[in-house]
C-alpha positions in Angstrom: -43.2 -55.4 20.9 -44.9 -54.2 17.4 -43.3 -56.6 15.1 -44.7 -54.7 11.9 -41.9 -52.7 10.7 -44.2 -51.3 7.8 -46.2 -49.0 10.7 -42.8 -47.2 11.3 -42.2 -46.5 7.3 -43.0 -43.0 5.9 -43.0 -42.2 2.8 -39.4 -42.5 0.9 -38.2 -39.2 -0.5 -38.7 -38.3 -4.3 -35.4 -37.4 -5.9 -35.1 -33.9 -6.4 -32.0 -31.2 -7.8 -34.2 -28.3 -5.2 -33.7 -30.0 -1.8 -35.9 -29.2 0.7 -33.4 -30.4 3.6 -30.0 -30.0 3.1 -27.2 -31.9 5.7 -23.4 -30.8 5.9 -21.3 -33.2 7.7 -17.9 -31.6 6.2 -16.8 -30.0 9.3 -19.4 -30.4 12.7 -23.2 -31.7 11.5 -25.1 -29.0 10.4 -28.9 -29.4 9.1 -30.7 -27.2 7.2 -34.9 -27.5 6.7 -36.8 -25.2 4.6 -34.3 -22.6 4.8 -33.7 -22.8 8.6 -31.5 -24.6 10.7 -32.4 -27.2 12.7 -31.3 -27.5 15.9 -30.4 -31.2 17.3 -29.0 -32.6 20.6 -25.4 -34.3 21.1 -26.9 -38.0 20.3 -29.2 -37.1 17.7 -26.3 -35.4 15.9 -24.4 -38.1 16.7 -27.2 -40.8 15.1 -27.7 -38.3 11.9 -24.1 -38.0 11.0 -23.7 -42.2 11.0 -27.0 -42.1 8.7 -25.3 -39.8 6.2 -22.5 -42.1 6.6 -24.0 -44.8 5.3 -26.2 -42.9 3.2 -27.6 -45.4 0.0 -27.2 -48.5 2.4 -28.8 -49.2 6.0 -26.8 -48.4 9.2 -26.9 -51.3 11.6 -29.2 -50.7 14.5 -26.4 -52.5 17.1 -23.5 -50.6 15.1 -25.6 -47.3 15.7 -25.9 -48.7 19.8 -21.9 -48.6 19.8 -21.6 -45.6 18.6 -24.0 -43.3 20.6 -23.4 -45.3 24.0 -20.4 -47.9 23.3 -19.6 -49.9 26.5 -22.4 -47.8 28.7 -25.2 -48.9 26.4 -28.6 -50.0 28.8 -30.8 -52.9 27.9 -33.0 -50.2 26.7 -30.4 -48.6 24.4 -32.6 -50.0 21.1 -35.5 -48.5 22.5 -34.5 -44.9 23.2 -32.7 -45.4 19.7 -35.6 -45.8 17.9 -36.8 -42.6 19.5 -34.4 -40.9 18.2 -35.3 -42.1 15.2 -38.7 -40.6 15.5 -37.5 -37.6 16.5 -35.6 -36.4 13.5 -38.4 -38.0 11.3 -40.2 -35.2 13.0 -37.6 -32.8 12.3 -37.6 -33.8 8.0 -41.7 -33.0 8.3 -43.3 -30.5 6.0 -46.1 -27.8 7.5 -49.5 -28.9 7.3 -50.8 -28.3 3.2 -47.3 -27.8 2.1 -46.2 -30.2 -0.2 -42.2 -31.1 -1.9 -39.7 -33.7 -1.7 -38.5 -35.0 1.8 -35.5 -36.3 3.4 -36.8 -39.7 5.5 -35.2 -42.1 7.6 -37.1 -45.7 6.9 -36.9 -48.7 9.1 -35.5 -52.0 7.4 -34.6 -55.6 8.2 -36.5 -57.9 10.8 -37.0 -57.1 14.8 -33.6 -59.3 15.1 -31.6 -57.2 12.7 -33.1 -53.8 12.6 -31.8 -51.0 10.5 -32.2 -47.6 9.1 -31.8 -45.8 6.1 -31.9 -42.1 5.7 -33.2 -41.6 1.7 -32.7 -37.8 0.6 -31.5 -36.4 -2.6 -28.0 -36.7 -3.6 -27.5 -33.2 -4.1 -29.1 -32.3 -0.3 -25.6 -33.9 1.1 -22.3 -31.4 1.1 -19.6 -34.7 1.2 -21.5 -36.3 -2.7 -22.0 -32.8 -3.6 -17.9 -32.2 -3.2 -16.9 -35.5 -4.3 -19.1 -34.9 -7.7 -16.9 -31.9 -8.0 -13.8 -33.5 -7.9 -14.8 -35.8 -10.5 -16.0 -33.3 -13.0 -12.9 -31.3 -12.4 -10.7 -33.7 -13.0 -12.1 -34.8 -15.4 -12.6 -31.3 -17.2 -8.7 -30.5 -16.8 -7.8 -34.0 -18.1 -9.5 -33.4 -21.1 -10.9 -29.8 -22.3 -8.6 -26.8 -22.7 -8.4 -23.2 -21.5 -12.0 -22.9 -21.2 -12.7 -26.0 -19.0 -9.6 -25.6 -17.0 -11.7 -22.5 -15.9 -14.6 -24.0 -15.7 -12.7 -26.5 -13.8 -10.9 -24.1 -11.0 -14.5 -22.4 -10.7 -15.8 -25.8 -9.8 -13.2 -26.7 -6.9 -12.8 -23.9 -5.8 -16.9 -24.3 -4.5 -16.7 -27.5 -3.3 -13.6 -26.6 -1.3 -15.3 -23.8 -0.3 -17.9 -26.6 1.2 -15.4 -27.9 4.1 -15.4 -26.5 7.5 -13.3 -28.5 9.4 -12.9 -32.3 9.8 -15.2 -34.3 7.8 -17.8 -36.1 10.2 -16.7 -34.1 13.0 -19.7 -35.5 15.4 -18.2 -39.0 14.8 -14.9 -38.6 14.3 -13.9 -40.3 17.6 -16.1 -43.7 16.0 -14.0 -46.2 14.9 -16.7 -47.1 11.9 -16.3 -43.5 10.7 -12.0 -43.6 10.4 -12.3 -44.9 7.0 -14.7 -42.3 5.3 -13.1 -39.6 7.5 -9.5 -40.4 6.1 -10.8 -40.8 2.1 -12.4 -37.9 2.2 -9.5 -36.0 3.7 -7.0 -37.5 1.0 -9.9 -36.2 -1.6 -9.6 -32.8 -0.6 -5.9 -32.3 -0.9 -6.4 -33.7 -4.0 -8.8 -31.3 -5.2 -6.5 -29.2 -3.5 -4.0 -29.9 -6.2 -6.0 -30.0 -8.8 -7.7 -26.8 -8.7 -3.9 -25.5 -8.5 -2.7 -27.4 -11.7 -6.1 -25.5 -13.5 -5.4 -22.0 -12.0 -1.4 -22.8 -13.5 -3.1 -24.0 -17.0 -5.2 -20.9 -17.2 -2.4 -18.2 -16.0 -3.5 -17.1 -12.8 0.0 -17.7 -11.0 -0.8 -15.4 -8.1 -4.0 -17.4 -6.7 -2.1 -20.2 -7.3 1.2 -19.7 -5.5 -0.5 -18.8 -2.7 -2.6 -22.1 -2.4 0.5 -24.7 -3.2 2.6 -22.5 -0.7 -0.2 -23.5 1.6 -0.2 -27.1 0.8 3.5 -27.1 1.2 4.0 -26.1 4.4 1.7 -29.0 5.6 3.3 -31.5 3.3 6.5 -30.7 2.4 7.9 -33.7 1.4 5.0 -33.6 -1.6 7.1 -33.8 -4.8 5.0 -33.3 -6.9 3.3 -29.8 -5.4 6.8 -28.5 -5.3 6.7 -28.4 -9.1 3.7 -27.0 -9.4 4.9 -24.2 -7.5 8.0 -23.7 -8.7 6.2 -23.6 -12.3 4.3 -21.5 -10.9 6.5 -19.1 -9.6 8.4 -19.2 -12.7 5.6 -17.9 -14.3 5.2 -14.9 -12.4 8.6 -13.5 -12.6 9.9 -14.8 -9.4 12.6 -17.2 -10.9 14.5 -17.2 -7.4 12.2 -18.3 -5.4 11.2 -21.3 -7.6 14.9 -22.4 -8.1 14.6 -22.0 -4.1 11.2 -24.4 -3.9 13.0 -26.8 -5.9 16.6 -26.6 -3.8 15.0 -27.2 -0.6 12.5 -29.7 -1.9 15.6 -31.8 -3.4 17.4 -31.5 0.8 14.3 -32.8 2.7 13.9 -35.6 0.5 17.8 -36.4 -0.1 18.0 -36.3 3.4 15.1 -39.3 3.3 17.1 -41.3 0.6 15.2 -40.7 -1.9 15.5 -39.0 -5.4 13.4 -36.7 -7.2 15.2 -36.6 -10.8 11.9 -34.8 -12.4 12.3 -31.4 -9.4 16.6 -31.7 -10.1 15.4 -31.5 -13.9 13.1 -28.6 -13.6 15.6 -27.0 -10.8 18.0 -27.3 -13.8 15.6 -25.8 -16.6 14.3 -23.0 -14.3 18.3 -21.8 -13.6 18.7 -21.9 -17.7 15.4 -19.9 -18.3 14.5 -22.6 -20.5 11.3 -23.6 -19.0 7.9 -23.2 -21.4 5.6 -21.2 -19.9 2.1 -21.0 -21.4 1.0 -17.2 -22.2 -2.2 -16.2 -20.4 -5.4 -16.3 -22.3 -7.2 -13.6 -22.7 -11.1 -13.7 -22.2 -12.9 -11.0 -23.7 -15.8 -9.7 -21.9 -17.5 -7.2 -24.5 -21.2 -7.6 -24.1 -23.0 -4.2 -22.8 -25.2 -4.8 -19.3 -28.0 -6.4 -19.9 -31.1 -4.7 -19.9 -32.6 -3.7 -16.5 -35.9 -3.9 -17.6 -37.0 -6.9 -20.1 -40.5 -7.8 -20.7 -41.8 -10.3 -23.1 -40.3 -12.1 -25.9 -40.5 -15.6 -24.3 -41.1 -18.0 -27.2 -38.4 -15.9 -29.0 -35.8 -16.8 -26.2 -37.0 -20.1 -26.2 -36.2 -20.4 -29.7 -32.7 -18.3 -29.5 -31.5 -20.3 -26.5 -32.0 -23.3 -28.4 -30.5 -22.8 -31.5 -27.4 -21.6 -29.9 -27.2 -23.4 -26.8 -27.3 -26.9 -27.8 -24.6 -29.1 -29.1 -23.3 -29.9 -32.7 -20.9 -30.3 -35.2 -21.8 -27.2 -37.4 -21.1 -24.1 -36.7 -24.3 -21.7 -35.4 -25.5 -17.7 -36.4 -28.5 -16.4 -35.7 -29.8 -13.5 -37.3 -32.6 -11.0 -35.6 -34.3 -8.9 -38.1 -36.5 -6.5 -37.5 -37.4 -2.7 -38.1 -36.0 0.0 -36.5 -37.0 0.4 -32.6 -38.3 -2.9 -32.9 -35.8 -4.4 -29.8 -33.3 -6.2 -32.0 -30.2 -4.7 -29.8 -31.9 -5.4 -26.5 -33.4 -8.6 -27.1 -29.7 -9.9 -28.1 -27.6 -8.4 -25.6 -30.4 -10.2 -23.3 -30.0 -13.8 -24.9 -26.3 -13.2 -25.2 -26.5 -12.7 -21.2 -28.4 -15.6 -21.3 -26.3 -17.8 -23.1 -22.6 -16.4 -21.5 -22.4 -19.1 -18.2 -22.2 -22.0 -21.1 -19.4 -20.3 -23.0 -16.5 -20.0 -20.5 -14.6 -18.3 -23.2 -16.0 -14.9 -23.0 -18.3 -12.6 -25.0 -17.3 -10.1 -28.3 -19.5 -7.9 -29.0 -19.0 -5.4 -31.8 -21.2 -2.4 -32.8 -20.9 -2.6 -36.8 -23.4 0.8 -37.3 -24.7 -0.4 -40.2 -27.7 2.2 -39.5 -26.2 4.6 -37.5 -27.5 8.4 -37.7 -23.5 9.7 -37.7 -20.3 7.6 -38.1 -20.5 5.4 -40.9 -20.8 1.4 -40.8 -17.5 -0.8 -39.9 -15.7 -2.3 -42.3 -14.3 -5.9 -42.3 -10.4 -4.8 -41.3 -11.7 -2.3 -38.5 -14.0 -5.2 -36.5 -11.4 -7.7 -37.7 -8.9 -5.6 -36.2 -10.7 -4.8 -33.3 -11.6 -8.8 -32.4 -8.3 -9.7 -32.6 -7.1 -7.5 -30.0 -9.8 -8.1 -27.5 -8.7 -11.7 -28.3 -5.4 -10.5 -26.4 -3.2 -10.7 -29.7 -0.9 -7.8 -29.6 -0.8 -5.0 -32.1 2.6 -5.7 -33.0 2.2 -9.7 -34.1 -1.3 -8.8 -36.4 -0.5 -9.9 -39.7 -0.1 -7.3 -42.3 -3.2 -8.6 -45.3 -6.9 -8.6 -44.2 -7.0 -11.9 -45.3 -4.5 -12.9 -42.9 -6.1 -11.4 -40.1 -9.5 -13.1 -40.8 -7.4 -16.5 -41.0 -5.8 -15.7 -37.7 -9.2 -15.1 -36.0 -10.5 -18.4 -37.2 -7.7 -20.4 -35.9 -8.5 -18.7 -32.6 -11.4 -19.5 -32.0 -10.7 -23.5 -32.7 -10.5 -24.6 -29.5 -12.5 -22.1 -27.5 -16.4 -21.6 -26.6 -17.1 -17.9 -26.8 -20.6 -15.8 -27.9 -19.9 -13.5 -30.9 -22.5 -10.7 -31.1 -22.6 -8.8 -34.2 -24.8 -6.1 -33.9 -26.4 -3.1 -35.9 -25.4 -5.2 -39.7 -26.4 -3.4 -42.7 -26.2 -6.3 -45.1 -24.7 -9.6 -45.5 -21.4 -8.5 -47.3 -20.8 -6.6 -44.0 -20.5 -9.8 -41.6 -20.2 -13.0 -43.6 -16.4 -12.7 -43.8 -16.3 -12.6 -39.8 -18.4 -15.3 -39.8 -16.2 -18.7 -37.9 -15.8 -21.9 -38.8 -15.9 -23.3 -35.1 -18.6 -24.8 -33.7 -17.8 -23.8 -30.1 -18.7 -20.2 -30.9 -21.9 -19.3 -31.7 -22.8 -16.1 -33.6 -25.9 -13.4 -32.9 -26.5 -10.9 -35.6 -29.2 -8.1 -35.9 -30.1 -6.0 -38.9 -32.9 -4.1 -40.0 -32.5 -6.3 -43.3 -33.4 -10.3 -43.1 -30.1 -11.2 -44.7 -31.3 -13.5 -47.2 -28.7 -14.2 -48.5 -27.0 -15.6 -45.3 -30.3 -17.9 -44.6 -30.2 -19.1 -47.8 -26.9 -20.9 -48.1 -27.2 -22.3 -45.1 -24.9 -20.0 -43.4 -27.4 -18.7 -40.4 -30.8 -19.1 -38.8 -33.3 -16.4 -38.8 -35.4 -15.1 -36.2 -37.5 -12.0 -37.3 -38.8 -9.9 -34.2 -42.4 -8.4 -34.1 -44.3 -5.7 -32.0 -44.9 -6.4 -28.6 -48.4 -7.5 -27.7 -51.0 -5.5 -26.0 -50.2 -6.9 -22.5 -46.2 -6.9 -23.1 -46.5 -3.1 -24.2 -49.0 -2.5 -20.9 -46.5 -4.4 -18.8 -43.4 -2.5 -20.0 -44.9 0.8 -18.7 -46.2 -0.7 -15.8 -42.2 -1.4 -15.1 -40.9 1.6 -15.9 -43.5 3.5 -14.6 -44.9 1.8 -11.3 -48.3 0.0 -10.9 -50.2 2.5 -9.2 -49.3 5.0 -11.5 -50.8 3.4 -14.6 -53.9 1.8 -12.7 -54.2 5.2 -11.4 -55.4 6.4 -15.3 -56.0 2.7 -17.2 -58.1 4.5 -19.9 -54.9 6.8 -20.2 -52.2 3.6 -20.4 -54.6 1.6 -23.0 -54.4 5.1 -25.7 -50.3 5.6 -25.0 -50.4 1.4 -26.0 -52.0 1.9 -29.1 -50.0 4.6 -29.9 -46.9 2.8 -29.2 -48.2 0.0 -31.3 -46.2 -2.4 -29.7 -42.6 -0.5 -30.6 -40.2 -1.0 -27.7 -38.4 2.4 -28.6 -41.8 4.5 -28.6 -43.1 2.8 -25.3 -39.5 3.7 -24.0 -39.5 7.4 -25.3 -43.0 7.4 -23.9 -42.0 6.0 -20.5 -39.4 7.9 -20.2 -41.2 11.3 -20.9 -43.9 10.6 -17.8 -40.7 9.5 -15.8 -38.8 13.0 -16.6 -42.4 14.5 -15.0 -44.1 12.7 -12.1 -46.6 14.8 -11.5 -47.4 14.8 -15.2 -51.0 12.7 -15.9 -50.9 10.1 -18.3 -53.9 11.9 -19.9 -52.2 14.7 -20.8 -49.5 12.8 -22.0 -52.1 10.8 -24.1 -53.9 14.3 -25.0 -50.0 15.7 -26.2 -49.2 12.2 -28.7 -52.8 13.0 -30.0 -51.4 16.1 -32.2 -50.1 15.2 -35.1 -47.3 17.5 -34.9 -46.1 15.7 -31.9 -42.2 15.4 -32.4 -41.3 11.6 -31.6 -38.3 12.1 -29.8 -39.1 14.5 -28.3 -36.1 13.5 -25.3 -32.9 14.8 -26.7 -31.7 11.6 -25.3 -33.5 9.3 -27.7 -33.1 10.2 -31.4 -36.2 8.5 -33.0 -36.3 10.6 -36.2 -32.1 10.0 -36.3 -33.0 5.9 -35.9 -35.6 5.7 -38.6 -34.0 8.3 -41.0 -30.9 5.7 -40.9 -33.4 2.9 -42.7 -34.7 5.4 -44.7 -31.0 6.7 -46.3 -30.3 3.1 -46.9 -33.6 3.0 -49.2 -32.7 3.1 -53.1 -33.6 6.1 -55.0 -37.0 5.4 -56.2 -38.3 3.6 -53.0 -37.5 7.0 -51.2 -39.5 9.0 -53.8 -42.2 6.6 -53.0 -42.3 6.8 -49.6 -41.9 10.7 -49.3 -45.1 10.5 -52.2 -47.4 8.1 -50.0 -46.5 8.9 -46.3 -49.0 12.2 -46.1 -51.9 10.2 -47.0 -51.1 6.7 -45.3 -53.7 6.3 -42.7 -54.2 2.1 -43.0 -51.6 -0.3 -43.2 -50.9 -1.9 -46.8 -49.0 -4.3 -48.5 -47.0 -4.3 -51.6 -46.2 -6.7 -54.2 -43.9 -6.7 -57.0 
């Protein structure tokens, strides 16, 4: 016999949050390697499942014996074990020059006490990936608000959705496996419960009826699920059938001597219509789609993502400055998209058209006015002063985590009054205008947007326009790219123009832009002239008179001084 365990010892799996193997034993064994399930006999199964089992500590070579032959196992029994063994080593392999982070099963302990242990990632195992759940669900409904009683609903609700039948179902008959079989059980009804106190704490009664009816009818002598549903019938209109919940609940267990004094009190309550119910929250969801083609931008995002995304104390407004056709819109309604999964309390967005070719800009009472009711506060409980409104907001937004996206500002007298006070709820802004003012004080961040580069502009029509098309003509793609001189809104008027006309070459397109007298928008979609003419209105009387004096004999770029 080879007494040198080392020969049998692969190399331990790194740690890793992409698993490469992945192994459900919450319901019948399942396993899953590089993308495709793996296939594995009754005592193989049967060996895997005890590994998982005793996953972070070795299983016990004799103990492993019982449970694969029990009474019937041969003198050889060790021997063919350890060729299992080998076996699903062979099974956790990685093709030949592929290289990434393994499950293993390592051989430990002495030729008299022989065990294994399976090392994998934590996250490659359905049972630690549920049980994490729980934990952070809990823990999010024991202590956030609205927002992380979402977040925590969202949570459970996956890792129930991870069961499949009885936990360790390859094993279940092993006495060794009763214990972890019946804890994880009792963890799942509780995350049961749980996930039905958060979908009561955030208003949606429905879903949750429907669940605690469910865990009723298994346990119905489960006090304290018969409240939950009865609150949450109450909630929904259905006082009957709570005060019914409660009236049965109070027989079964009378009729066990015992005494439920909190379900006779809410019984009580619920026949009085005197039981507080929570209003629903509402979440406002306001951002436009975000853009189907993006290109670009990267260190900008970097940048935006972390100004707003991390955590702190002071309250956080970012403003994207830029001129017009420059991306400002785009590039936050991208970050914004970016950004929503960490702010379970929704997205306002608000169009202030602080440069808009038609309707005149917002004022403070009409976004005011229109924040509050996306905030779900009804038009009949607004208070009657501006200021009142604006203090309302802020007090709102206290104990949520929400984007704010302020878009199209003229100046700084325009949005500093919505700015909040909460640090939950961070703020994007975009003007044509820097808004000193606001970076000045202390009161936002800037992050002033250039021209794309060469390649970004090259890419952009390679997107919108297919590959072959513009490698078809490059000569043809490098003149519409100087043209464009790195303005998004050209490239995309350009784009869109060879688009409207496939058989159209981009040489005649290039030939076309050549002539000075070449409208820019020349899509009635797309009102260049109307988006630049906006800047220039908001130009004071003399700087227009200079501008209409020096544009027909600008050919080089300048710069002024005062």
């Amino acid at each position: 016999m080879n007494t040198d365990l080392s020969q049998e010892r692969p190399t331990p799996a790194r740690q890793s949050g992409s698993a490469t193997t992945r192994i459900s034993v919450l319901g019948p064994l399942r396993l899953e390697h590089l993308d495709h399930t793996v296939q594995l006999g009754p005592k193989v199964s049967g060996l895997l499942s005890a590994l998982v089992l005793h996953a972070g500590r070795p299983a016990d070579a004799g103990q492993l014996v019982d449970l694969l032959w029990g009474k019937s196992a041969s003198a050889a029994a060790e021997t063919t074990l350890r060729s299992h063994v080998s076996h699903l080593r062979q099974k956790f392999g990685l093709p030949p020059g592929q290289d990434g982070p393994v499950a293993t099963v390592r051989t430990v302990g002495t030729p008299a006490s022989r065990g294994y242990l399976l090392e994998l990632a934590r996250d490659s195992i359905d049972a630690q990936v549920f049980e994490s759940a729980v934990v952070e669900g809990s823990r999010l409904l024991r202590t956030g608000g609205t927002a992380e009683a979402r977040q925590a609903a969202k949570l459970l609700r996956d890792g129930l959705a991870l069961w499949r039948g009885t936990a360790f179902a390859d094993i279940a008959h092993w006495w060794g496996a009763t214990a972890e079989i019946n804890r994880l059980d009792a963890l799942r009804r509780s995350a049961m419960q749980i996930r039905a106190e958060a979908l009561v704490e955030i208003g949606s009664y429905l879903e949750a009826t429907v669940e605690l009816a469910g865990m009723i009818a298994v346990d119905p002598y489960n006090e304290k699920v018969r409240r939950l549903l009865a609150l949450a019938l109450y909630a929904d209109q259905r006082v009957d059938e709570a005060a019914e919940v409660c009236r049965e609940g109070l027989t079964l267990l009378a009729c066990r001597g015992l005494d439920a004094p909190d379900l006779h009190d809410l019984q009580r309550r619920i026949l009085r219509r005197t039981v507080s119910v929570r209003a629903r929250p509402s979440v406002p969801r306001l951002l436009p789609p975000a853009p189907s083609i993006f290109v670009g931008r990267t260190a900008e995002l970097e940048t935006g993502t972390r100004l707003l995304g991390g955590t702190g104390g002071r309250p956080k407004t970012l403003v994207l400055s830029g001129p017009a056709g420059i991306g400002k819109s785009t590039f936050a309604v991208h970050l914004a998209h970016r950004l929503a999964d960490h702010l379970p309390g929704g997205q306002l967005y608000v169009d202030l058209r602080g440069f808009d070719a038609v309707c005149p800009p917002l004022s403070v009472p009409e976004v005011i006015r229109t924040v509050l009711l996306a905030l779900g506060v009804p038009p009949e409980r607004l208070p009657v002063s501006v200021d009142g409104q604006l203090a309302l907001y802020r007090s709102l937004l206290v104990d949520r985590r929400l984007l704010i996206v302020f878009d199209n500002v003229a100046d700084a007298h325009q949005v500093r009054p919505l700015l909040p006070a909460a640090a939950g709820c961070p703020v994007i802004v975009t003007s044509r205008s820097s808004l000193t003012s606001l970076v000045a004080t202390g009161a936002a961040l800037s992050l002033p947007l250039g021209p794309l580069s060469d390649a970004e502009a090259r890419e952009l029509l390679e997107r919108r326009l297919g590959v072959d098309r513009t490698a078809a003509e490059p000569a043809a793609v490098t003149e519409l790219v100087d043209y464009c001189d790195g303005n998004p809104l050209t490239l995309a008027v350009t784009a869109a123009q060879a688009a409207n006309f496939p058989g159209l070459r981009l040489e005649q397109l290039a030939a076309e832009l050549r002539v000075p007298e070449t409208p820019l928008d020349a899509l009635p979609t797309v009102d260049v002239a109307g988006t630049l003419s906006a800047s220039y209105r908001m130009l004071s009387d003399g700087a227009a008179r200079l501008l209409r004096q020096l544009a027909p004999n600008i050919e080089t770029e300048f710069t002024s001084t005062r």
